[in-house]
py3Dmol code that shows the C-alpha trace and the ligand (Angstrom):
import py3Dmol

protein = """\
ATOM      1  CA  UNK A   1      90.011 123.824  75.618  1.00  0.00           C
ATOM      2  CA  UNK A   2      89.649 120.225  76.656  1.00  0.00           C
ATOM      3  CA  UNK A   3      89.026 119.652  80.821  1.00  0.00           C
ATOM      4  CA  UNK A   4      92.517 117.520  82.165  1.00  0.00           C
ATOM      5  CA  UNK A   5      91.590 115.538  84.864  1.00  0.00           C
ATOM      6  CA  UNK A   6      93.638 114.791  87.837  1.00  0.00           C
ATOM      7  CA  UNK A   7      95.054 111.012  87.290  1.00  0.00           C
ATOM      8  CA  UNK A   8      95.976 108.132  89.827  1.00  0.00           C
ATOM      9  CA  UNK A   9      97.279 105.785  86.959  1.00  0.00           C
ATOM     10  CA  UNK A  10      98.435 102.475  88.119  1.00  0.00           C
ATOM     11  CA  UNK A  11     100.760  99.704  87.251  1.00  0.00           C
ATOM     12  CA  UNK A  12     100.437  96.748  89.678  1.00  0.00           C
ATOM     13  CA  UNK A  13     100.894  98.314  92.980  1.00  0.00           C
ATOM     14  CA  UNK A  14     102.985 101.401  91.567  1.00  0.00           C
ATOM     15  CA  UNK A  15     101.847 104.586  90.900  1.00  0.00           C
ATOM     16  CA  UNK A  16     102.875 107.194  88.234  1.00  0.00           C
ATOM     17  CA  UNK A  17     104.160 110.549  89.566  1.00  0.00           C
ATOM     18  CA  UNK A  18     106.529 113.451  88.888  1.00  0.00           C
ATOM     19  CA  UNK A  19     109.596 114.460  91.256  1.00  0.00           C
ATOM     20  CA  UNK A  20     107.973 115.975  93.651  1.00  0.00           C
ATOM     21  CA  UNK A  21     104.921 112.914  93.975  1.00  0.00           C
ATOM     22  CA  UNK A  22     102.640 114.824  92.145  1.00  0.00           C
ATOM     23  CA  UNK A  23     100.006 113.500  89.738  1.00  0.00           C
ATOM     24  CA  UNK A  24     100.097 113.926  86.261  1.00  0.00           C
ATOM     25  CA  UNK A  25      96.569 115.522  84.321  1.00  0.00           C
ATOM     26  CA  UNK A  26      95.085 113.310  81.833  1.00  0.00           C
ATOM     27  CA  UNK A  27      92.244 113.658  78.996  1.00  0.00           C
ATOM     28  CA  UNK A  28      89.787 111.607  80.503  1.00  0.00           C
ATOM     29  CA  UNK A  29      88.766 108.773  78.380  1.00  0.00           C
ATOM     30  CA  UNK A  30      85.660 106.545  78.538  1.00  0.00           C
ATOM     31  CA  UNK A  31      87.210 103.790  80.522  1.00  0.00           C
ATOM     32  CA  UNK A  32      88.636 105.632  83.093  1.00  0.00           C
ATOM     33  CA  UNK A  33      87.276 105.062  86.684  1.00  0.00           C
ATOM     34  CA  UNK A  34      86.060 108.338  88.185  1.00  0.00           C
ATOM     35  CA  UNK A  35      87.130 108.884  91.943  1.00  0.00           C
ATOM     36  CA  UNK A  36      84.462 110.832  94.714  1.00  0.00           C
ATOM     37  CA  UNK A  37      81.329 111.075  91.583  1.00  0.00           C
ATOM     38  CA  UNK A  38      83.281 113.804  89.917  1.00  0.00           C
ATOM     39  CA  UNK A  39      85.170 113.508  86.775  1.00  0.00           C
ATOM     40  CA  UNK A  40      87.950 115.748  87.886  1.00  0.00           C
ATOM     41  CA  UNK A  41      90.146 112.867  89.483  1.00  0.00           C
ATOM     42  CA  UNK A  42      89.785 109.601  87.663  1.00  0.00           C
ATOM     43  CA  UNK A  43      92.198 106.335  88.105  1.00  0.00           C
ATOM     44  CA  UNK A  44      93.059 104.130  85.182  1.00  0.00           C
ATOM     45  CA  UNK A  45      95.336 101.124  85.013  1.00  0.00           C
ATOM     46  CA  UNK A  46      98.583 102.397  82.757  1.00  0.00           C
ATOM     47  CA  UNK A  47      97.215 101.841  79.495  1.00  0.00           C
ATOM     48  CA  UNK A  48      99.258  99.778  76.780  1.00  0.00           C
ATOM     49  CA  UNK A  49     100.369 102.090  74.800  1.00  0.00           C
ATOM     50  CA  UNK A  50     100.530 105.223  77.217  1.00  0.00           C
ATOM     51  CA  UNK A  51     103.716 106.783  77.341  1.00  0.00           C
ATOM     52  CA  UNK A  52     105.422 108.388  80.446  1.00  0.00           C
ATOM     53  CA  UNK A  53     105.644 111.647  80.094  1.00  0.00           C
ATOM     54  CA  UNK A  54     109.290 113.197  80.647  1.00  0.00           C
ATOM     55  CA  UNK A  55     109.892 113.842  84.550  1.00  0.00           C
ATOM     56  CA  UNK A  56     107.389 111.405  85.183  1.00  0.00           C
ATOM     57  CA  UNK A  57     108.299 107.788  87.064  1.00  0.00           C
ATOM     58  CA  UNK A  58     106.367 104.481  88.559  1.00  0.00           C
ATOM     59  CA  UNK A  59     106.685 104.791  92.518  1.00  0.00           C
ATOM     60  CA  UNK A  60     105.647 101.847  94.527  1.00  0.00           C
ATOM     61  CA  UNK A  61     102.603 102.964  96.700  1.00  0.00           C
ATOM     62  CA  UNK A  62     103.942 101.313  99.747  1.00  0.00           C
ATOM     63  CA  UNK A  63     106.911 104.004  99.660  1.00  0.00           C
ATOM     64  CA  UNK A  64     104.233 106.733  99.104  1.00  0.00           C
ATOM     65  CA  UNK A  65     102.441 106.139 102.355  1.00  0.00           C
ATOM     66  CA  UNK A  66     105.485 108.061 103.734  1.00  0.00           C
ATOM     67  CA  UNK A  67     105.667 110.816 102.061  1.00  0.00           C
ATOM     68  CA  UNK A  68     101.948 111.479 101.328  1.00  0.00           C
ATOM     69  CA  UNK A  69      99.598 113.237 104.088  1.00  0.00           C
ATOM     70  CA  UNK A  70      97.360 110.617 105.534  1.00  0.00           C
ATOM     71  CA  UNK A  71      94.491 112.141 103.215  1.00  0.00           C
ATOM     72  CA  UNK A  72      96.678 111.846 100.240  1.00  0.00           C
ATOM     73  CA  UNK A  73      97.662 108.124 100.423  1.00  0.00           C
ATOM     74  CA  UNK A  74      94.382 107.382 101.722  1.00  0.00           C
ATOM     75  CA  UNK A  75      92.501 108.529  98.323  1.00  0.00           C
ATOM     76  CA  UNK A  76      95.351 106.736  96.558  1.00  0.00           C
ATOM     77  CA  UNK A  77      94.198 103.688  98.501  1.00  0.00           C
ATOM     78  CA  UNK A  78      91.140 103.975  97.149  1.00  0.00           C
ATOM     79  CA  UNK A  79      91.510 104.457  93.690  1.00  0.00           C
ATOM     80  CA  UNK A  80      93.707 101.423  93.501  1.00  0.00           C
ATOM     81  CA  UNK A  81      91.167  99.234  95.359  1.00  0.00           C
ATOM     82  CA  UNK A  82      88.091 100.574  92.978  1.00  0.00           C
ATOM     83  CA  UNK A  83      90.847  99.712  90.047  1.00  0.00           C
ATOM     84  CA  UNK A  84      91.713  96.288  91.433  1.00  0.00           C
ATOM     85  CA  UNK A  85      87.920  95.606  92.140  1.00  0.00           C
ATOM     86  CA  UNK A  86      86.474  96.394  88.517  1.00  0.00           C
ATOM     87  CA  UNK A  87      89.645  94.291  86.927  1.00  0.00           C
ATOM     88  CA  UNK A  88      88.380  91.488  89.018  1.00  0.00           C
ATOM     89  CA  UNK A  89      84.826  91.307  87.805  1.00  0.00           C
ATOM     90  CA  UNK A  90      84.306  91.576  84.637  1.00  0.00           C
ATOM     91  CA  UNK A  91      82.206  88.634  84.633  1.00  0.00           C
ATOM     92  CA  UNK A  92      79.040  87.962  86.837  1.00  0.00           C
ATOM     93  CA  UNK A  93      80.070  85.504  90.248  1.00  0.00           C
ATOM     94  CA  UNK A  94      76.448  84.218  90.149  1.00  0.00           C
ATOM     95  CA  UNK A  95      75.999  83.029  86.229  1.00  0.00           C
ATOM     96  CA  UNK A  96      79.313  83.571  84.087  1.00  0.00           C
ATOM     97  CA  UNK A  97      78.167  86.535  82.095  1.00  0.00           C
ATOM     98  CA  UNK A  98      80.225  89.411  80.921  1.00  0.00           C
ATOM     99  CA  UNK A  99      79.320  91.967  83.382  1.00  0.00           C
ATOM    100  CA  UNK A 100      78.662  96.180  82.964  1.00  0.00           C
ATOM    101  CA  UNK A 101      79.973  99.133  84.361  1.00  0.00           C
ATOM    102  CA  UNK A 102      76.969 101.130  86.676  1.00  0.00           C
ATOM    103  CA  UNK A 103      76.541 104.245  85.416  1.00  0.00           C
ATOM    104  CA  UNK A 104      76.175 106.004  89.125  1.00  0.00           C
ATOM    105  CA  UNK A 105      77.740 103.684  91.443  1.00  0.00           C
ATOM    106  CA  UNK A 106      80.561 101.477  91.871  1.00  0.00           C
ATOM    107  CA  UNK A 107      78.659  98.158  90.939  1.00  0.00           C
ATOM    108  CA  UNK A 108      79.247  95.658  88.426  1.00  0.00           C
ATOM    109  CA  UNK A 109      75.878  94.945  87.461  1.00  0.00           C
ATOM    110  CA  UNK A 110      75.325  91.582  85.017  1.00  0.00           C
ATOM    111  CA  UNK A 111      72.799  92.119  82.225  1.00  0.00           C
ATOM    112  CA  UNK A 112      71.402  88.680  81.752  1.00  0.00           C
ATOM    113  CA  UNK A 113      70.719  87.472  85.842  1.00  0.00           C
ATOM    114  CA  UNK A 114      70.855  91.690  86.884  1.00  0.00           C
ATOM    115  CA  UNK A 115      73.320  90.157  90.071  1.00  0.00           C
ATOM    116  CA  UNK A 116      75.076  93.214  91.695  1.00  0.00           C
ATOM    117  CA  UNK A 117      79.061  92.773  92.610  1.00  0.00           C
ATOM    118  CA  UNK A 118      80.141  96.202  94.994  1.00  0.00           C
ATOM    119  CA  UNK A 119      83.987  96.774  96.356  1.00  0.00           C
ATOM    120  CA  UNK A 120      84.562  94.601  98.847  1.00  0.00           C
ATOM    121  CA  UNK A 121      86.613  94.914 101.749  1.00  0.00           C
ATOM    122  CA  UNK A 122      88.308  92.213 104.048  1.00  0.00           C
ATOM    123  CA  UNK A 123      88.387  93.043 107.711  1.00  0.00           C
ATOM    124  CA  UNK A 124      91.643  92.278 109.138  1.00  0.00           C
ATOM    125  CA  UNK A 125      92.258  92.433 112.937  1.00  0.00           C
ATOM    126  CA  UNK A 126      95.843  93.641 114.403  1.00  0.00           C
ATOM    127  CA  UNK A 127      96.772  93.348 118.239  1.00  0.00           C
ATOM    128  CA  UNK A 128      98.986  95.220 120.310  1.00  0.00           C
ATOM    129  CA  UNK A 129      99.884  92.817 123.062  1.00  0.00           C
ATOM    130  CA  UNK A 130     101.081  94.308 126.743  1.00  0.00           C
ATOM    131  CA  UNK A 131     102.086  92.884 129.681  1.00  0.00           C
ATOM    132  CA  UNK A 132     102.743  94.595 132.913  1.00  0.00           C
ATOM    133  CA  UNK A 133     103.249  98.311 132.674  1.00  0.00           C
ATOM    134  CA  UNK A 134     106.409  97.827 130.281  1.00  0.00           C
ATOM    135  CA  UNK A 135     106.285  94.874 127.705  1.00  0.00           C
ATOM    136  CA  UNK A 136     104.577  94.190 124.385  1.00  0.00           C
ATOM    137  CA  UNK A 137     104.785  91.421 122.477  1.00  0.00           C
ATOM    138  CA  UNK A 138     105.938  91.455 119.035  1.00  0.00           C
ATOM    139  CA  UNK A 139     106.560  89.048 116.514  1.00  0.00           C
ATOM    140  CA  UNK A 140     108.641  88.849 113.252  1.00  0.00           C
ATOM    141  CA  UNK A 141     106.503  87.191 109.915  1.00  0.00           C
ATOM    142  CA  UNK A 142     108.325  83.459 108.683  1.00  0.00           C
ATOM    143  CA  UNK A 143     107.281  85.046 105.542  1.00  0.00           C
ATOM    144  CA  UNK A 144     109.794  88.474 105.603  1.00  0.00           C
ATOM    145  CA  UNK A 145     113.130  88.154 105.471  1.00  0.00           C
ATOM    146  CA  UNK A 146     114.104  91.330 107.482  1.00  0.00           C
ATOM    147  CA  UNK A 147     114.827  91.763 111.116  1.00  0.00           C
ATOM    148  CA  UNK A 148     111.501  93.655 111.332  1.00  0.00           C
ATOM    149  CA  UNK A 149     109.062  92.224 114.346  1.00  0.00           C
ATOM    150  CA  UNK A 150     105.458  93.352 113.827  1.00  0.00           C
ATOM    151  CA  UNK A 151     101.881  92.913 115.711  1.00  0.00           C
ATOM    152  CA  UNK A 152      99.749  90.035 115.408  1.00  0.00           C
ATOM    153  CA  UNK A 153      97.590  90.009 112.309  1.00  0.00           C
ATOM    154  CA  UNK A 154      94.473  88.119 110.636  1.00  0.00           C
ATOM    155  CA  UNK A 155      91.416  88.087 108.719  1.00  0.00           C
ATOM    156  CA  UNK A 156      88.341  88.209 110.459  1.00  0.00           C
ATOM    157  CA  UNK A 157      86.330  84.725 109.643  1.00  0.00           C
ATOM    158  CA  UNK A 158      82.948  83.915 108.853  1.00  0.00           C
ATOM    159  CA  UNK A 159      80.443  84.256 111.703  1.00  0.00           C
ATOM    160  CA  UNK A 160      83.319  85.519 113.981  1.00  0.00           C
ATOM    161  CA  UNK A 161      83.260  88.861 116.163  1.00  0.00           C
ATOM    162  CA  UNK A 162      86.274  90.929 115.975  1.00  0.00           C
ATOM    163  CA  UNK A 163      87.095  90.384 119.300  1.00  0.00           C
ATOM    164  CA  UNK A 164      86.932  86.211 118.805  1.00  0.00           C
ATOM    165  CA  UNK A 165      88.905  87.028 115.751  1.00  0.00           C
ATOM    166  CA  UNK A 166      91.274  88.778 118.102  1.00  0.00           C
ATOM    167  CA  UNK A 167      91.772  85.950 120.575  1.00  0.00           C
ATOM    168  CA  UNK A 168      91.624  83.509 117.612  1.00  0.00           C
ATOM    169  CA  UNK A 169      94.831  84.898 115.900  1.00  0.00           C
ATOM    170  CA  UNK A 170      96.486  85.172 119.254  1.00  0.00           C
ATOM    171  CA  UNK A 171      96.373  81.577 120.027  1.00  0.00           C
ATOM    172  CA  UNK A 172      97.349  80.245 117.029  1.00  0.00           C
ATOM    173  CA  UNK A 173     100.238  82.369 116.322  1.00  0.00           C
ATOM    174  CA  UNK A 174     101.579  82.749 119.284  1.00  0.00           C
ATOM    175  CA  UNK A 175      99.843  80.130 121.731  1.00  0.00           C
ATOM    176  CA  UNK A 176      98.747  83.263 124.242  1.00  0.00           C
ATOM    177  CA  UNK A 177      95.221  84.183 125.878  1.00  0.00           C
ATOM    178  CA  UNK A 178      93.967  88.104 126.180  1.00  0.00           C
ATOM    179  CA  UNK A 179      91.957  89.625 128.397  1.00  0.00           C
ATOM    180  CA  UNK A 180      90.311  93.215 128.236  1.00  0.00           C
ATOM    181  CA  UNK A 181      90.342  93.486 124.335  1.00  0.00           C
ATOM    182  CA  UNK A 182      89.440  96.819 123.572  1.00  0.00           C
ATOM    183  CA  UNK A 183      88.942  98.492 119.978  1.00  0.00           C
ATOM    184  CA  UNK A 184      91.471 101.526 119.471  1.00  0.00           C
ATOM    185  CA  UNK A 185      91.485 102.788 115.435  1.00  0.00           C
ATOM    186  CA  UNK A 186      91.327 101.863 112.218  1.00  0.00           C
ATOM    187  CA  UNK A 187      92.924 102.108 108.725  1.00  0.00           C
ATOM    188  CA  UNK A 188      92.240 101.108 104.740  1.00  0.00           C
ATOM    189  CA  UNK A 189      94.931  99.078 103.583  1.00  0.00           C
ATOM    190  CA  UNK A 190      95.277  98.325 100.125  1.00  0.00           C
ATOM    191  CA  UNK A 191      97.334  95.295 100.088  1.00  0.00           C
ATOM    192  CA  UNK A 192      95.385  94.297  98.407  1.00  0.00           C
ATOM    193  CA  UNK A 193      91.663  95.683 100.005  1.00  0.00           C
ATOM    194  CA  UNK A 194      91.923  95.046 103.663  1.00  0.00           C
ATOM    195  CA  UNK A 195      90.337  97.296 106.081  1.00  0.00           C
ATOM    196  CA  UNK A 196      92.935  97.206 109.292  1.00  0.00           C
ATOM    197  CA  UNK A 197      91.242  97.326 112.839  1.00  0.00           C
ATOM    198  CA  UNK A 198      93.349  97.863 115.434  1.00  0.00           C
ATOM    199  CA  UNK A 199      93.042  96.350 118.682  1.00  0.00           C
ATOM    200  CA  UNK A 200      94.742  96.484 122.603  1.00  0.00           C
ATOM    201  CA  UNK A 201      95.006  93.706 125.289  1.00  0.00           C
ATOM    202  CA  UNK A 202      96.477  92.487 127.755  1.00  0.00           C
ATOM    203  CA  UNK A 203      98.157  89.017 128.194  1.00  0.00           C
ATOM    204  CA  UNK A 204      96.447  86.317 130.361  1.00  0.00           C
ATOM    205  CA  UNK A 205      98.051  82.913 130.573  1.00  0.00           C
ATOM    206  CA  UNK A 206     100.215  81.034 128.460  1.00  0.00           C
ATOM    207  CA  UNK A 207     103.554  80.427 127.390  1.00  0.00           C
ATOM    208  CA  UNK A 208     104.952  81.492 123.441  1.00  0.00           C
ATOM    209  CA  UNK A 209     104.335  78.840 120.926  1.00  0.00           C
ATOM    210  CA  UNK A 210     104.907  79.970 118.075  1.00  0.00           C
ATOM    211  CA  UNK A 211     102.382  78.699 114.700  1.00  0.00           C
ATOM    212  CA  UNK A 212     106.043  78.481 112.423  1.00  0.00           C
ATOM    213  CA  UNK A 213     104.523  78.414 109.587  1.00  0.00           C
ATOM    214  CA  UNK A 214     103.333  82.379 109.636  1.00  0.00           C
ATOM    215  CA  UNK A 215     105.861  83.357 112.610  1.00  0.00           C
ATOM    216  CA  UNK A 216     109.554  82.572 113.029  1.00  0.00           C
ATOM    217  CA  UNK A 217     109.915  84.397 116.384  1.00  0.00           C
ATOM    218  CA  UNK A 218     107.873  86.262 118.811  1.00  0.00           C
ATOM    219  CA  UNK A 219     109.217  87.844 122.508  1.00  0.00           C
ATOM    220  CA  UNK A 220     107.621  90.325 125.010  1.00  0.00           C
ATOM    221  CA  UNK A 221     109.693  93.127 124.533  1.00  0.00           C
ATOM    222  CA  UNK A 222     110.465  96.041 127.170  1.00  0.00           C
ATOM    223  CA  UNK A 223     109.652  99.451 125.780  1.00  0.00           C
ATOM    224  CA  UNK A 224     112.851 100.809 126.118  1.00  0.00           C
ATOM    225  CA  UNK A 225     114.528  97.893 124.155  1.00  0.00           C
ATOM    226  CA  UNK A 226     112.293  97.194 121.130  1.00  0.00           C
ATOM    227  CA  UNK A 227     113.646  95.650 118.098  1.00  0.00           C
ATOM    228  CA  UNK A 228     113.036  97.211 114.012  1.00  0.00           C
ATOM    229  CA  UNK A 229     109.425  97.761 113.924  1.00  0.00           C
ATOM    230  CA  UNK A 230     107.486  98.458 110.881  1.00  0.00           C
ATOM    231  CA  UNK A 231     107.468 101.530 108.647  1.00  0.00           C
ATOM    232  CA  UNK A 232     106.078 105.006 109.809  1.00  0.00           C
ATOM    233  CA  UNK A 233     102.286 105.239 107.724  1.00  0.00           C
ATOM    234  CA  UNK A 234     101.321 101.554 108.719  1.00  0.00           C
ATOM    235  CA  UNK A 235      98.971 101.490 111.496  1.00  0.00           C
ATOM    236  CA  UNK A 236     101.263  98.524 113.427  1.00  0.00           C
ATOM    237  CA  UNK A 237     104.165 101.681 113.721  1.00  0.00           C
ATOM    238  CA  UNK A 238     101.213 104.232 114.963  1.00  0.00           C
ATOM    239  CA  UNK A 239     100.076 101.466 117.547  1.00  0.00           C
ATOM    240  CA  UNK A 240     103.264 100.786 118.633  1.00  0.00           C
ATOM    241  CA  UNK A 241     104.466 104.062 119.367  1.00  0.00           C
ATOM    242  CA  UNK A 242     102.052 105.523 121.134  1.00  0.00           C
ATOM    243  CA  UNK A 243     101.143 102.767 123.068  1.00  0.00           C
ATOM    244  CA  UNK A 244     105.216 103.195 124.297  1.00  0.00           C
ATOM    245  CA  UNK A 245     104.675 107.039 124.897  1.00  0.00           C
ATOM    246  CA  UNK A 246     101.139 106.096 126.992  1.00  0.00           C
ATOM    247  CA  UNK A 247     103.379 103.542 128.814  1.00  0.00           C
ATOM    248  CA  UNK A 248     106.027 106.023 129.318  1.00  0.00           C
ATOM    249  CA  UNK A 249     104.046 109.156 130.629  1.00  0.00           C
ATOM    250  CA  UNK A 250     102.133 106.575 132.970  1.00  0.00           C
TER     251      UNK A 250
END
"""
ligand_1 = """\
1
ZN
Zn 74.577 87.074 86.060
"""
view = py3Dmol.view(width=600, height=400)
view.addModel(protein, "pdb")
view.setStyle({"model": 0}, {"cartoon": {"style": "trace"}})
view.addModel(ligand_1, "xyz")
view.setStyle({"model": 1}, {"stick": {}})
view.zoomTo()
view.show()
């Protein structure tokens, strides 16, 4: 009897399941990436040729993330990261050669210079901005069309701490200084590989100024009147409401 593996198949940033977001099983083939060093649950971009099976359809991971378990979309995260990673070095950064799959470890290793590429991740801070006992400021992205008003967001730079990085994106978004930045969670996000780290403080000084070429509006808003914030399973809708039912029970 031939051993089906568990399969997180891919195309782009959707993901093959049945009705009920299930995975389908798959005979493993050679190219397939194994997840957690076992060869029971592999990913694999959709191959060429690879039909979907009846019952089976593409589901955008983003709309996953609410109806997986945490676990669940988190492993999915993964796989598609690993996938995205290996697709995007198949030659070696440091001299141009075609580069190998490590036997053991996720590491593109090149045969002629032996240069080692691993997964990278991109640290990404995100704010949760109070004022007073009952405000927090949100702000809505010049680059989404919806009504939706989210946190302030941004990749950590070179040589920066988090907590510059923090202050850093502040500013220039939204022309505001913080005080008492503390560190509250964290979360994978794989749009495309970011890892999410969430962060709390308090407005200083400053008036709004908005940077309009990544924001198109920004406001303190009272907990009680908040506009659309983002989806449930993004860490900016986990900050955001419990820093209103903290505020609330306070
Ligand atoms: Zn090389």
């Amino acid at each position: 009897m031939t051993q089906l593996s568990l399969a997180y198949i891919f195309q782009h940033q959707k993901l093959l399941v049945d009705e009920k977001f299930q995975l389908p099983q798959v005979e493993k083939i050679a190219s397939d990436l194994p997840i957690h060093h076992s060869d029971q649950v592999i990913a694999r971009d959709l191959l060429e040729d690879e039909i979907i099976p009846d019952g089976y359809q593409l589901v955008p991971i983003r709309e996953l993330i609410q109806t997986w378990s945490n676990t669940e979309f988190l492993q999915a995260s993964r796989a598609i990261q690993l996938l995205e990673w290996r697709r995007n070095h198949k030659f070696c950064s440091h001299c141009g050669h075609a580069t190998e799959i490590h036997p053991r470890e996720y590491a593109m290793i090149c045969p002629a210079c032996a240069y080692h590429q691993y997964p990278r991740v991109q640290p990404c801070i995100i704010t949760i901005i109070t004022k007073g006992d009952d405000e927090i400021l949100l702000a809505k992205s010049a680059h989404n069309k919806s009504n939706m008003y989210g946190l302030i967001a941004g990749f950590v730079e070179v040589g920066e701490t988090l907590e510059e990085a923090v202050q850093r994106e502040a500013f220039e978004e939204v022309g505001l200084k913080l005080k008492n930045v503390r560190y509250l969670s964290s979360q994978p996000w794989p749009f495309p590989s970011n890892l999410m780290i969430a962060f709390h403080a308090e407005y200083e000084s400053g008036d709004i100024e908005l940077q309009l070429e990544e924001i198109s509006d920004a406001q303190f808003f009272k907990i009680d009147q908040l506009p659309e914030i983002p989806f449930k399973g993004s860490i900016a809708h986990a900050m955001i409401t419990q820093m209103v039912e903290n505020k609330k029970a306070s």
